[in-house]
C-alpha positions as CSV (number, residue, x, y, z in Angstrom):
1,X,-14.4,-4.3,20.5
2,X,-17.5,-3.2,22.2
3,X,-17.8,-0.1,20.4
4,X,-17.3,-1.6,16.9
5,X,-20.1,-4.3,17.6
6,X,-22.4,-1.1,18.7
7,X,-21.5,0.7,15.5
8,X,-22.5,-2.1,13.1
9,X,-25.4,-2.1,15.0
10,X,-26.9,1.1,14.5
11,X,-25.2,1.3,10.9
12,X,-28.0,0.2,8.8
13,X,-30.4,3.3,10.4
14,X,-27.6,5.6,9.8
15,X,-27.4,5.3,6.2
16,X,-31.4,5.1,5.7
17,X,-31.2,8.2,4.0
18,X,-28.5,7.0,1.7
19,X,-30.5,3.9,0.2
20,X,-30.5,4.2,-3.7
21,X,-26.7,4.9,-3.1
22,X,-26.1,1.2,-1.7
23,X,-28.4,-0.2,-3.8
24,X,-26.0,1.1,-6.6
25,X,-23.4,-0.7,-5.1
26,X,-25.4,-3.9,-4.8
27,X,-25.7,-3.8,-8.8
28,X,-21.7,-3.8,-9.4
29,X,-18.4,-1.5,-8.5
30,X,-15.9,0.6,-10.7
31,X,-13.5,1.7,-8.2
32,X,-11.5,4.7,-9.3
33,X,-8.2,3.0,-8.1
34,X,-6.7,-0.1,-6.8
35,X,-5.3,1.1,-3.4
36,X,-2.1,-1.2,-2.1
37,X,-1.5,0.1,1.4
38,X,-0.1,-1.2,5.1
39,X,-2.4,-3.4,7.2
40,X,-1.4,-0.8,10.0
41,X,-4.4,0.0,11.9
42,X,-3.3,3.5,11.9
43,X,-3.3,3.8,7.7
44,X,-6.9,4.3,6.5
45,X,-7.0,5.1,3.1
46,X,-10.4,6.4,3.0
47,X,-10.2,8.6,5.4
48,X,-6.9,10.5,3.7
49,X,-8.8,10.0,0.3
50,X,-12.1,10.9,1.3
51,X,-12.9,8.1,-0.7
52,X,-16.7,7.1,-0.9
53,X,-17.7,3.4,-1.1
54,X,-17.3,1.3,-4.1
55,X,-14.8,4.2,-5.0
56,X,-10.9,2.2,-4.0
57,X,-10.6,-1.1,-4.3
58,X,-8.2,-1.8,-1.1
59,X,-5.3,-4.4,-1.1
60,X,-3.8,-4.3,2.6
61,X,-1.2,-6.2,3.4
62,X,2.1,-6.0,6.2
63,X,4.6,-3.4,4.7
64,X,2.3,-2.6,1.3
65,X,4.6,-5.5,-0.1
66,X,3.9,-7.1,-3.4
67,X,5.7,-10.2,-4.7
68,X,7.4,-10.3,-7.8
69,X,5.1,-11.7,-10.2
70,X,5.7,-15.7,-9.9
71,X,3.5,-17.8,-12.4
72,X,2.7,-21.2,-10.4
73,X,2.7,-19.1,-6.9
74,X,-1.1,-19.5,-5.3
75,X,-0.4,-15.6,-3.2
76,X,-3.7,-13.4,-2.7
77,X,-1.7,-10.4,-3.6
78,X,-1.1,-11.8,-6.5
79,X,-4.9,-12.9,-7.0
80,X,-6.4,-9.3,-6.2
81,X,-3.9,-7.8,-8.3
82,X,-5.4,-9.7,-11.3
83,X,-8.8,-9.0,-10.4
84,X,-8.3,-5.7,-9.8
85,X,-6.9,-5.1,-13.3
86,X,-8.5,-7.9,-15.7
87,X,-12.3,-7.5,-13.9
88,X,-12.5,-3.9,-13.0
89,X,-10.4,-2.5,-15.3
90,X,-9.2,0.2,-12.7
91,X,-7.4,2.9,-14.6
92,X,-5.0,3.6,-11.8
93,X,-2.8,1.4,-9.1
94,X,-1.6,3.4,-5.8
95,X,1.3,1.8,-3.9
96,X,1.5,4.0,-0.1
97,X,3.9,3.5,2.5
98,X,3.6,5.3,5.7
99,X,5.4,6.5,8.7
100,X,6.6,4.6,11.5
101,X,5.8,1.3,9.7
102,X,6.4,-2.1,11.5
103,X,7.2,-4.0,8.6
104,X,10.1,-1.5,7.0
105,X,11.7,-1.5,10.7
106,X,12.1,-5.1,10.5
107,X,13.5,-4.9,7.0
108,X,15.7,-2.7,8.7
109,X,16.5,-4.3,12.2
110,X,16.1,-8.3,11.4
111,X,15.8,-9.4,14.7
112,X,12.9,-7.8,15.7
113,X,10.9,-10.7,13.6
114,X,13.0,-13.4,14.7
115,X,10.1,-14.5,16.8
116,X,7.9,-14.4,14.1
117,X,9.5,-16.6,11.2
118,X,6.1,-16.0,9.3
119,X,6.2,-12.7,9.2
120,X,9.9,-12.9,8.4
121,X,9.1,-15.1,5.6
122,X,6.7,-12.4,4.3
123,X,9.1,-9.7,4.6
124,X,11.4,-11.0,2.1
125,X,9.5,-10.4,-0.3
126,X,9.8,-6.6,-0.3
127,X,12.8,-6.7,-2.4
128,X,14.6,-4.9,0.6
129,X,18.5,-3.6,-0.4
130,X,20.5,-1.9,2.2
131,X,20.3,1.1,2.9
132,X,22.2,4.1,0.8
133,X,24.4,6.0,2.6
134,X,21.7,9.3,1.7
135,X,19.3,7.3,3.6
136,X,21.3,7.4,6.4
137,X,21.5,10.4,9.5
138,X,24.8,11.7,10.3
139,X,26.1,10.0,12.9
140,X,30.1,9.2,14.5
141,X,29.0,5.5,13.8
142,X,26.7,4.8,11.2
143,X,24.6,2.0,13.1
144,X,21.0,0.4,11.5
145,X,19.8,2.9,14.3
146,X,21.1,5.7,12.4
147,X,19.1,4.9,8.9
148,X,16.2,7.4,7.7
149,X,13.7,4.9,8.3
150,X,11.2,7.4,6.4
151,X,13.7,7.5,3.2
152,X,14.0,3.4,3.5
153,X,10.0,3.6,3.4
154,X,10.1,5.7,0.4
155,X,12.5,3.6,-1.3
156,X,10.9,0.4,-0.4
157,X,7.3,1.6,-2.2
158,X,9.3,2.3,-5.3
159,X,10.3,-1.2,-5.1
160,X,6.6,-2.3,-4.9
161,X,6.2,-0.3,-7.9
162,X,9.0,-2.5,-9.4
163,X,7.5,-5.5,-8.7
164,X,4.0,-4.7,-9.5
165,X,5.5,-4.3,-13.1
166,X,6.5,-7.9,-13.3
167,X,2.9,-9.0,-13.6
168,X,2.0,-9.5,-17.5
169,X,-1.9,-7.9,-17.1
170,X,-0.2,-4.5,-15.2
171,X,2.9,-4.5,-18.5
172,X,0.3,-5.4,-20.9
173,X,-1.9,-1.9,-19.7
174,X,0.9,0.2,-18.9
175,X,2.4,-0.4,-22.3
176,X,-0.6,0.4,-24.1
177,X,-1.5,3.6,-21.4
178,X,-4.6,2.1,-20.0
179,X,-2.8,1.9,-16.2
180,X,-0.7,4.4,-14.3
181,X,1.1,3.4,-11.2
182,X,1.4,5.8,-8.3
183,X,3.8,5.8,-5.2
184,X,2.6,8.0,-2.3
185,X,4.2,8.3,1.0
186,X,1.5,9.0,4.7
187,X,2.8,10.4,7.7
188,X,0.8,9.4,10.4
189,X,1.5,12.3,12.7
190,X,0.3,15.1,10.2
191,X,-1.7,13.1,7.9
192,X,0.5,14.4,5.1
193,X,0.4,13.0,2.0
194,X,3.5,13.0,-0.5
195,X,3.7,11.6,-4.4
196,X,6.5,10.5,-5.8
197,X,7.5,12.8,-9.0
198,X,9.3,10.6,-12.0
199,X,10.7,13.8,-13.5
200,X,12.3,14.8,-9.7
201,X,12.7,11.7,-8.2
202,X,11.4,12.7,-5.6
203,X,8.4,13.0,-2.9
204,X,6.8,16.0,-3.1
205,X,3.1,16.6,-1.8
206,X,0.4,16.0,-3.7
């Protein structure tokens, strides 16, 4: 924690030079994109990006999951979402999963959350399906411990995708071609990036 508390501290001499570019910001934002992505500490979408500030407008939350759209449902997913769309008008919504996420490996293995019925709760909303029998390794017995966790990942942002269509504000702009979705996989290892291609079906890098 120490070091964060020192950077703040020295932050506002570090971007002296940068002044009339903050003072922008103070005036209003147009973020290029809503970014939905993992609260994993590991996943920072600005760095991948190179995104500048005021430039994504970030919705984190464990496993990238977004509800199906539910009407009475108080849900700050749901909130941001609207926000994101109805206030700032952002022409483009990116869904990304990642490697070696938490949340997808308790879709997968259930009682590694047992502990935490919170976060269990939460993971039902993903939408989760078994897994196909492409997404899983060759193996004598076909075990959870034998599923592609990566193509589960995959998979599971498509969902998102899904579900982010259930909203009336994101239909209303995709139907009329003012929103695109976009469903992009991060390996953590190699900082790869791959997009998923409608015409293909599948990830392929960007």
């Amino acid at each position: 924690m120490r070091s964060l508390i020192d950077h703040a501290r020295v932050f506002p001499k570090r971007i002296e030079d940068r002044r009339e570019e903050f003072a922008e910001l103070a005036r209003g934002q147009r973020p290029q994109a809503l970014f939905i992505s993992c609260s994993d500490s590991r996943v920072m979408p600005s760095l991948f990006t190179g995104a500048r500030p005021g430039e994504i407008f970030e919705l984190r939350t464990a496993g990238n999951i977004v509800p199906r759209y539910r009407p009475q449902a108080a849900c700050a997913v749901a909130g941001t979402l609207e926000f994101a769309v109805e206030a700032l008008h952002v022409p483009d919504i990116v869904v990304c999963g990642h490697s070696h996420c938490g949340a997808v490996r308790a879709l997968i293995h259930r009682p590694t959350v047992t502990d935490m019925p919170l976060v269990e709760r939460w993971i039902d909303w993903a939408g989760h399906r078994p897994a196909s029998p492409a997404e899983r390794e060759p193996s004598p017995s076909l075990g959870d411990a034998d599923v592609d966790a990566d193509a589960v990942t995959r998979r599971h942002v498509l969902t998102q995708l899904e579900h982010l269509r259930t909203y009336p504000c994101v239909a209303r702009r995709l139907t009329d071609g003012r929103l695109r979705l976009h469903a992009w996989f991060y390996t953590v290892e190699t900082g790869r990036v791959l997009t998923h291609r409608p015409g293909t079906g599948a990830f392929e890098p960007l």
